[in-house]
C-alpha positions as MATLAB code, in Angstrom:
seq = 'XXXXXXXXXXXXXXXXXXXXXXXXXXXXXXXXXXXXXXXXXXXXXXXXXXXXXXXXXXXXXXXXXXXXXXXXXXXXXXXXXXXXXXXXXXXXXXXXXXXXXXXXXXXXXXXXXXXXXXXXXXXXXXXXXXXXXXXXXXXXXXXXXXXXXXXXXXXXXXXXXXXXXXXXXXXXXXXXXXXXXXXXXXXXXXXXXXXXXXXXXXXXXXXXXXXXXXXXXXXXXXXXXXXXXXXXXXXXXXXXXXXXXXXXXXXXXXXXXXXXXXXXXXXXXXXXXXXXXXXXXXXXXXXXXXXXXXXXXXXXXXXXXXXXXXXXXXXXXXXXXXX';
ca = [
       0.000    0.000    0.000;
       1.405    3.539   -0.890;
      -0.831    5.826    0.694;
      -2.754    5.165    3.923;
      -5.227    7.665    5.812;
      -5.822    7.759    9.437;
      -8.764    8.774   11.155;
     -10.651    9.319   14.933;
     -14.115    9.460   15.411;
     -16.473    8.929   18.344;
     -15.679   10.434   21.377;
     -12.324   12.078   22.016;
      -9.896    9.955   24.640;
      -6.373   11.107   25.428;
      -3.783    9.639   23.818;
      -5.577   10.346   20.356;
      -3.036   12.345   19.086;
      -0.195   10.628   20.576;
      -1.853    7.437   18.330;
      -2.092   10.004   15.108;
       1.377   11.015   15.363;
       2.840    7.215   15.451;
       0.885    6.360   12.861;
       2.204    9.054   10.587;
       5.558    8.713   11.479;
       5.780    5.201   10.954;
       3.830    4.953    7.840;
       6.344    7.406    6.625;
       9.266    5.623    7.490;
       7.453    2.377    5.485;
       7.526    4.798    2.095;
       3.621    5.090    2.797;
       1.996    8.618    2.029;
      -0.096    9.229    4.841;
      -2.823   11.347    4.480;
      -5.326   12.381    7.987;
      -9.556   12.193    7.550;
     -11.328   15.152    9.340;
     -14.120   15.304   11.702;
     -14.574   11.632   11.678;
     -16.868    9.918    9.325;
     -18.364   12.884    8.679;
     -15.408   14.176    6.722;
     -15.346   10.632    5.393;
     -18.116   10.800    3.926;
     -17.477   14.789    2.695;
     -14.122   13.670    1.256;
     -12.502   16.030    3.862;
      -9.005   14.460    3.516;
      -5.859   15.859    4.343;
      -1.942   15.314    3.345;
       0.213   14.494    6.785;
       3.628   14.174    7.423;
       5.914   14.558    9.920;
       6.082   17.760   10.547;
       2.039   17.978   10.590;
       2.159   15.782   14.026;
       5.062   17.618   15.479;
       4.174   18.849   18.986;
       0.454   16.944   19.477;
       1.309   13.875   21.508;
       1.042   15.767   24.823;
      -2.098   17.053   23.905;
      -5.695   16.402   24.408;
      -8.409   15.721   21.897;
      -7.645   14.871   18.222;
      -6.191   17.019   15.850;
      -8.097   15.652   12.895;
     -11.440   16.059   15.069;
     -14.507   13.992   15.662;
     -18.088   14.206   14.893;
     -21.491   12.029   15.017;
     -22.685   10.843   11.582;
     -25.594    8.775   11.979;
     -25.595    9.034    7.651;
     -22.997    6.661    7.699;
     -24.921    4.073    9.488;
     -26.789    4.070    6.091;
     -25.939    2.096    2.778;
     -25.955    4.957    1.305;
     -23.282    6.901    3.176;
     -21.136    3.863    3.078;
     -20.932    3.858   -0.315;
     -20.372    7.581   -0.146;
     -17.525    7.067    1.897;
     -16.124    4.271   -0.051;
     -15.920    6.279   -2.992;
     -14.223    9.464   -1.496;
     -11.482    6.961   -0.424;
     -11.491    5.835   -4.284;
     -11.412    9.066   -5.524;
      -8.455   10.269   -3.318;
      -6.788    7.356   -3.639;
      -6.207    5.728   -0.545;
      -5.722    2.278   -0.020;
      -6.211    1.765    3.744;
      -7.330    3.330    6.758;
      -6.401    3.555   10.337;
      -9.303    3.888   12.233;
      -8.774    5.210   16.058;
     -12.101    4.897   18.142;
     -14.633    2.877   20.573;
     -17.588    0.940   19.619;
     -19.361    2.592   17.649;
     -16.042    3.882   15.520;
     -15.022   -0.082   14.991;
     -18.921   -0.803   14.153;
     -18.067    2.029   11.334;
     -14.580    0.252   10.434;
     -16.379   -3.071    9.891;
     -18.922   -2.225    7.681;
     -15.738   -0.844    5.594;
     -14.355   -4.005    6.033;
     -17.203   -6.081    5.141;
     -17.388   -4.107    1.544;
     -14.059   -4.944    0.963;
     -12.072   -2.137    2.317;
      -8.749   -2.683    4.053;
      -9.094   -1.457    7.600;
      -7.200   -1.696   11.362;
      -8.426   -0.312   14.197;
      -7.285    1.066   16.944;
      -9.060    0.203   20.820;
      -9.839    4.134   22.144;
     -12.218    5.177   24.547;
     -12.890    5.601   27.843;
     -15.389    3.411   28.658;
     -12.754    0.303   28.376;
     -15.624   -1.695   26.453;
     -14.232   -3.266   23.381;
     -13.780   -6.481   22.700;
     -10.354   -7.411   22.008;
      -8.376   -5.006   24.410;
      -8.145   -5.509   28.184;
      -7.234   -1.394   28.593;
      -8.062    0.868   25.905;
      -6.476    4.148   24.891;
      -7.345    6.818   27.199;
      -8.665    4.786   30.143;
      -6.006    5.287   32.558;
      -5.791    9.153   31.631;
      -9.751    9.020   32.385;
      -9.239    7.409   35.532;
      -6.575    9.875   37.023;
      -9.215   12.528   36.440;
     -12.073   10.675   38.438;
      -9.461    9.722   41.448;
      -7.937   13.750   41.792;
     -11.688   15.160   41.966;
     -12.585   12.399   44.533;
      -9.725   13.157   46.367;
     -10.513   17.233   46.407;
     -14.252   16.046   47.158;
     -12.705   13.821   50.123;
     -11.455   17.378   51.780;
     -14.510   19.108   51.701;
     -17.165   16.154   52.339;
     -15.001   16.065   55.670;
     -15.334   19.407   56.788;
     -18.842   19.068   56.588;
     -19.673   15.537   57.181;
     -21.402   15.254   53.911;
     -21.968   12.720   51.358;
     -21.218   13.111   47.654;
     -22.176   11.144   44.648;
     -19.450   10.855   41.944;
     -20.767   10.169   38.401;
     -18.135    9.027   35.911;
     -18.422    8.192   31.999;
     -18.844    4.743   30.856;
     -21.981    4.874   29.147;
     -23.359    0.840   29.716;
     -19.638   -0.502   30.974;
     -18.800    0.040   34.553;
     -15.328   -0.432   34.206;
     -14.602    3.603   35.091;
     -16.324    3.421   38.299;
     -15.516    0.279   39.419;
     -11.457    0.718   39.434;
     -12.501    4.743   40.352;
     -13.934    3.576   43.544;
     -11.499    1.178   44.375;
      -8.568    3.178   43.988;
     -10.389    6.117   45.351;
     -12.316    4.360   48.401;
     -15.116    4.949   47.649;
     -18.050    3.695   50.281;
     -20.065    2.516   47.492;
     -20.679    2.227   43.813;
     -23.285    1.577   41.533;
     -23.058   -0.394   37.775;
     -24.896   -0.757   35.070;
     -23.973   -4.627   35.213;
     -25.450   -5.128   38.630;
     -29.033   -4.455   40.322;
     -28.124   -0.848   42.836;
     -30.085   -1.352   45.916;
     -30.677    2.306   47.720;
     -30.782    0.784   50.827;
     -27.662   -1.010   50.795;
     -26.109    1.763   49.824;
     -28.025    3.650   52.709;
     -26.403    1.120   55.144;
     -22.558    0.825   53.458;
     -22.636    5.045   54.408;
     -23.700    4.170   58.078;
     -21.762    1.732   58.437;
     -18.951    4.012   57.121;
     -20.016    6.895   59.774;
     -20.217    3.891   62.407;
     -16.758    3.507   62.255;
     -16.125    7.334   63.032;
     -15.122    8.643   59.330;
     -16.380   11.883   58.618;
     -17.544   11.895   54.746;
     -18.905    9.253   52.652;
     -18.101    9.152   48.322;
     -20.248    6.839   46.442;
     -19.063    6.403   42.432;
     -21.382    5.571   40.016;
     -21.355    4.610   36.585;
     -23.263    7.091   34.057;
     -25.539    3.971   32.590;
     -26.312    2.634   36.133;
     -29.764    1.308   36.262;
     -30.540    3.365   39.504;
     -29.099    6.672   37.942;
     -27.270    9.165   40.190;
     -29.904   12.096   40.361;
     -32.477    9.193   41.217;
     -30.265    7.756   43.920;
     -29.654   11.494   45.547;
     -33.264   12.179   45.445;
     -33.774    8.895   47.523;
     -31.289   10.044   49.935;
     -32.856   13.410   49.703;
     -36.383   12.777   50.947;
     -35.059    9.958   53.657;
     -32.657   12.368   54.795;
     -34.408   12.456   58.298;
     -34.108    8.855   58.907;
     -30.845    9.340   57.299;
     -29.121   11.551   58.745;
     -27.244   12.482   55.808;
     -27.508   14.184   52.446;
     -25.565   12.800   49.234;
     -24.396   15.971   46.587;
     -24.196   14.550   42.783;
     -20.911   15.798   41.030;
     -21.251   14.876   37.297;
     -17.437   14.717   36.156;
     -18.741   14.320   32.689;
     -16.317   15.480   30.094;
     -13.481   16.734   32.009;
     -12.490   13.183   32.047;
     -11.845   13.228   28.306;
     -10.251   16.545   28.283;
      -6.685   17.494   29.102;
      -3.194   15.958   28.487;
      -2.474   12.232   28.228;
      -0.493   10.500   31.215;
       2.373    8.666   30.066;
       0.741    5.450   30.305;
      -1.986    6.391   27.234;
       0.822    8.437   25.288;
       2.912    5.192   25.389;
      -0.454    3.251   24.419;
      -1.457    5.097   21.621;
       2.466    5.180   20.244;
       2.454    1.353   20.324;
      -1.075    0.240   18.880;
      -0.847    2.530   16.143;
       2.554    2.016   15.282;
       1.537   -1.945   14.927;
      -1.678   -1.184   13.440;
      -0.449    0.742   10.114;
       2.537   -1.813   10.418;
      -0.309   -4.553    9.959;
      -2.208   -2.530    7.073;
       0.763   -1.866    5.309;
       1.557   -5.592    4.781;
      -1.736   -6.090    3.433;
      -3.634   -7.758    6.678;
      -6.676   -5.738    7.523;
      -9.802   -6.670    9.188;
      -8.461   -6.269   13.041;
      -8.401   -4.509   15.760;
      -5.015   -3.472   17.488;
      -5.120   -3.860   21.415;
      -3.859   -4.832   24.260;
      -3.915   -8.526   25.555;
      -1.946   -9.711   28.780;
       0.429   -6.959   28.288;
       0.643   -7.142   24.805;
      -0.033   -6.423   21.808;
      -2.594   -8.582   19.519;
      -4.812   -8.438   16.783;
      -8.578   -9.349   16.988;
     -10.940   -9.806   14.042;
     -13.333   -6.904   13.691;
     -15.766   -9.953   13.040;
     -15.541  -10.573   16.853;
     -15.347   -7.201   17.907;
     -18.293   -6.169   17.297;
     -20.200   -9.131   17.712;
     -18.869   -9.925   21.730;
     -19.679   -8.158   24.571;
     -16.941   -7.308   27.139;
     -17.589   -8.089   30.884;
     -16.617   -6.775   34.132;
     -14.310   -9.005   35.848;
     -16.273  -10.218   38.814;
     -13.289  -10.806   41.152;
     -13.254   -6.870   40.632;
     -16.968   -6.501   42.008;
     -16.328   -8.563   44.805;
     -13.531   -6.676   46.161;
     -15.457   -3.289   45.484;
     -18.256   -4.988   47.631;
     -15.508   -6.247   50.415;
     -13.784   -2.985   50.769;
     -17.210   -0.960   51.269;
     -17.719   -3.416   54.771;
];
């Protein structure tokens, strides 16, 4: 393959760029001309291509976002749109494409695939919920952010005794708030994999001021079945049986904002590097991730068709540590 493109879509993760910028640089060190897509498959779509080289991804691994950009484009999920995109690629003249993005972003590089169009993906988002990589890119950036505003809240909820309830991202995978409320000790948490009982949650707080601490943090996962606001009003109209009030902090983006750690600049470095090292030797169809520490390939066949589960040694412990 002589020219390649490389593209993000989805939501933003850190590490993006520090993925973008391997991939260039390697594919031009392979002879490949590397050109970026724009805005996701949105610009795919729109033919909004652009030529990169190395001086075009000088200076963006230690930043946040993606310098190519991301959008929505519910058109592609049509025939239609896929064969729109398919023939921008034609007409530009690229033979592969690097695709850097979560679930819905791979869903988007198989149908590609499936019509015959030589893709590798690349495992990024926060939500840690693809198939075919134990950590994804920008997890561990995500997770810093959730522990350093539990451990401000910690400060405060003790000055006043006070409860607070810490939503995280994760959309329908609990991974965030799981390993954010273990490493932040947390009281409680909530997940979208497991049934949230208010009243055990009720009781894991009392037991907590039992045992003389002075503020309580319970994490919970954005796609929890018993959502945050619901679980705060609970609290708030038992609060005289209580005792005690829970405040919701939504952390919402500001966990995808922001430099990458080392941890997801390294990340992104080494799956794209691999993944436009696959596509250039003509194997496509994959996704590049990480596997017991390292790195491996998975058909986008299986990708998309699995379903990625907590590990319920995890949720024990969680449960353990809140007694």
């Amino acid at each position: 393959m002589t020219r390649l493109g490389v593209m993000t879509s989805g939501g933003d993760a850190p590490g993006m760029n520090a993925a973008i910028r391997s991939a260039v640089r390697i594919g031009c060190t392979l002879g490949c001309e590397m050109v970026g897509v724009q805005h996701g498959f949105a610009g795919l779509m729109a033919g909004d291509f652009r030529p990169l080289d190395v001086r075009a991804v000088g200076g963006i691994m230690q930043r946040g976002g993606t310098m190519l950009g991301s959008a929505r484009a519910p058109e592609f999920k049509t025939e239609a749109g896929r064969q729109q995109a398919l023939q921008a690629l034609s007409d530009a003249g690229v033979d592969g494409l690097v695709i850097i993005g979560g679930n819905g972003t791979q869903t988007g590089a198989h149908a590609l695939w499936q019509r015959g169009f030589p893709v590798v993906g690349v495992a990024s988002t926060i939500d840690n919920d693809l198939v075919g990589s134990d950590i994804t890119l920008g997890v561990d950036t995500a997770l810093k952010i959730a522990l350093e505003a539990i451990d401000r809240l910690k400060t405060t909820a003790s000055s006043h005794r006070r409860g607070f309830l810490v939503e995280v991202m994760g959309r329908d995978c609990g991974y965030l708030a799981l390993m954010a409320a273990i490493a932040g000790g947390a009281e409680a948490v909530t997940l979208p994999e497991i049934e949230t009982d208010p009243e055990q949650v009720a009781a894991d707080i009392l037991a907590a001021y039992a045992r003389g601490q002075s503020h309580a943090i319970v994490v919970s996962a954005e796609g929890s079945k018993y959502p945050a606001a619901a679980l705060a009003e609970h609290f708030r109209t038992h609060q005289d049986q209580l005792g005690f009030d829970l405040r919701v902090v939504t952390l919402g983006h500001t966990q995808r904002g922001g430099a990458p750690g080392a941890f997801d600049r390294l990340l992104g470095t080494r799956l794209a590097a691999a993944a436009v090292e696959r596509l250039a030797t003509g194997q496509a169809g994959v996704l590049a991730g990480m596997l017991n520490g390292r790195i491996a390939f998975t058909p986008l066949d299986d990708v998309v068709s699995g379903r990625k589960t907590l590990d319920p040694d995890l949720i024990a412990l969680a449960r353990r540590l809140a007694t």
